[in-house]
N, C-alpha and C positions, 0 to 999 in steps of 0.2 A: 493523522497521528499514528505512531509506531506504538505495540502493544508494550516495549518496557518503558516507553514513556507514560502509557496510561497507567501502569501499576505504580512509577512513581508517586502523581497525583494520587493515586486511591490510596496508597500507603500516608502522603505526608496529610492527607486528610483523615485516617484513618476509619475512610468508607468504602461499602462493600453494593452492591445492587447488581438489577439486573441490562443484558444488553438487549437490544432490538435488532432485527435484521430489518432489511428497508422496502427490496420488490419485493411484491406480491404479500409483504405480509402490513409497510403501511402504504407502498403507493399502488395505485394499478398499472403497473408498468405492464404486463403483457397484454391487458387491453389497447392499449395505445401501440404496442407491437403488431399485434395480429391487426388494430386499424391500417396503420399504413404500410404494411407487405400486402395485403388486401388490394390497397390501392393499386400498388406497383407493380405485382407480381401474380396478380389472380385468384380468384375464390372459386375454382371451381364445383366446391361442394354448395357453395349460396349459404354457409352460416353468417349469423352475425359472429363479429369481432369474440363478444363474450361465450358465443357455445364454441367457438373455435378452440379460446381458452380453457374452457371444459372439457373439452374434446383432447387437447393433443398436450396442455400445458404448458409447454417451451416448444418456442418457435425451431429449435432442429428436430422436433419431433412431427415435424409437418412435411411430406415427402416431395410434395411440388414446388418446394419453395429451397430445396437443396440445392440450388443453381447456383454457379460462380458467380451470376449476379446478384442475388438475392444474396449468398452468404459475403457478399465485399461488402452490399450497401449496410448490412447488418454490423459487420465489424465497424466498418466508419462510423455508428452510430454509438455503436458501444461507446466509443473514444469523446461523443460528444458532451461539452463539458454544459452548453446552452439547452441537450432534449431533458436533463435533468430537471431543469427550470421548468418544466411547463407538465408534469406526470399527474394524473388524478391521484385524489387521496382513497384509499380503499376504505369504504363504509363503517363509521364506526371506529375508525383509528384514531382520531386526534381524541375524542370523547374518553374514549376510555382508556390509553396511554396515557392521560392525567390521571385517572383515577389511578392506575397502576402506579403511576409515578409518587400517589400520595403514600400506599402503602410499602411503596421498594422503591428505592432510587433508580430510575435512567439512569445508567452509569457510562453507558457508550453503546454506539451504532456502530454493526460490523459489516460488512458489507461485502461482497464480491467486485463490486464495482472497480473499475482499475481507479487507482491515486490521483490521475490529473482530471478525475471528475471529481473531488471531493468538495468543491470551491461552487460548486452547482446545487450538489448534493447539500451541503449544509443552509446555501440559500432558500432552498426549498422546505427545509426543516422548518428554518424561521418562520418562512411567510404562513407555514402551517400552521404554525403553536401548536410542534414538537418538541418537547424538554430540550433544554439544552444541555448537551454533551458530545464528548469529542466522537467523532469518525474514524475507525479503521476500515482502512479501506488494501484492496489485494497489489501489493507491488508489483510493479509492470515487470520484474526480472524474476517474478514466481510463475512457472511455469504447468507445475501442476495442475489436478483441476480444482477447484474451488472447492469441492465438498471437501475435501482432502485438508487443503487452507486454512480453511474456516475452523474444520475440527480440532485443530495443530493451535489454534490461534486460543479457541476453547478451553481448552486441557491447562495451557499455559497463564492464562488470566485467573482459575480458578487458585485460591476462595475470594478475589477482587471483585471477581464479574459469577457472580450465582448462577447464572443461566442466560437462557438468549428464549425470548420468541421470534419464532423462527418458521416458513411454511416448505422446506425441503427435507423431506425424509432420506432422503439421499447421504447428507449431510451430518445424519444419525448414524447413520449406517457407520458412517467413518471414523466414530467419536471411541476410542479405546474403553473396554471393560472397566477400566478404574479410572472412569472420569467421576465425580464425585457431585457432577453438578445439577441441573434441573430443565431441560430441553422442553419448553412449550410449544409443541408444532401446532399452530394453526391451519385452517383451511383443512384438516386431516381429522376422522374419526377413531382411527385406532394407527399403532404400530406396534410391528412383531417385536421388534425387543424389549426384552424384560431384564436384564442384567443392569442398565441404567434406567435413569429417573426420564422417562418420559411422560407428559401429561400432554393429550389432544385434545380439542377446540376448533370445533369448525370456523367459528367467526368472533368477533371481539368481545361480543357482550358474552358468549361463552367461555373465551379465554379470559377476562377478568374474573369470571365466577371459579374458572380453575386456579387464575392465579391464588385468587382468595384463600383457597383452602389447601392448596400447595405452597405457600409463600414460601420461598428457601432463605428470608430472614428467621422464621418459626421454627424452622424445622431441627 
């Protein structure tokens, strides 16, 4: 779904809540990343999967794996609409995304993800019992990079979409001085700015306790 399509909805329903981003804050997608470039392409340090993830965070920030091969077989997988279907749920996310959802609507999934995985992507929402809600997902003739996107995408949803939980700080960074909205970054203890609404939460049963007392229906 395209975002003036989702303000429609939110408008002729005349409801407001918050969005979710999808890697790393409800599935384990870089676990399942760093497993199989492992496979393919070597561990020379001998971590597992998840301290790799702890270690580097996103697979281009892993410097033996910057190979023409490793960054094709990487792309090709981006595009895959099938490795969707099959991501672990990250600890704690389907649990308390309901609970959230009891006190702020799921309003929409935004996602980096390019548009012809959306169709993967939302089957996997299902088979989770993940609220349902529509998918923005990043148009394959956006060229920019995503934090960039995402932010742009942000600014323009609000006051429809109150905030996003969300685990790339990156993505903050990008969000302009007058965004008005409520940025839950996950998996993160602190960030430096202070001009917006940001609240952190290392893991879910913390970010439901942030969201609780930050609700931006309340506020």
């Amino acid at each position: 779904m395209d975002k003036l399509s989702l303000v429609a909805i939110l408008q002729a329903e005349n409801k407001c809540g918050l969005a979710l981003d999808i890697d790393e804050t409800l599935s384990a997608t870089n676990v399942y990343w760093f497993t199989k470039l492992q496979e393919l392409f070597g561990n020379p340090e001998s971590l597992t999967p998840k301290e790799m993830a702890m270690k580097y965070h996103y697979t281009q920030n892993v410097p033996y794996w910057q190979t023409p091969q490793a960054l094709a077989w990487m792309k090709e997988q981006c595009n895959s609409d099938e490795l969707q279907k099959n991501l672990s749920v990250i600890d704690g996310a389907v649990e308390y995304v309901s609970r959230v959802n009891e006190i702020i609507p799921i309003v929409a999934y935004i996602t980096a993800r390019p548009t012809i995985v959306v169709p993967g992507t939302e089957y996997w929402l299902k088979v989770n019992n993940f609220p349902k809600a529509p998918v923005i997902a990043k148009p394959l003739d956006i060229t920019e990079h995503f934090t960039s996107w995402k932010a742009e995408v942000l600014q323009s949803l609000y006051p429809w979409v109150l905030g996003i939980v969300d685990d790339h700080p990156g993505m903050v960074d990008q969000l302009p001085t007058d965004y008005h909205g409520t940025i839950f970054l996950i998996t993160h203890q602190d960030h430096p700015r202070t001009d917006i609404t940001v609240v952190c939460g290392m893991d879910w049963p913390k970010m439901y306790e942030q969201i609780q007392k930050h609700n931006p229906l309340q506020q």
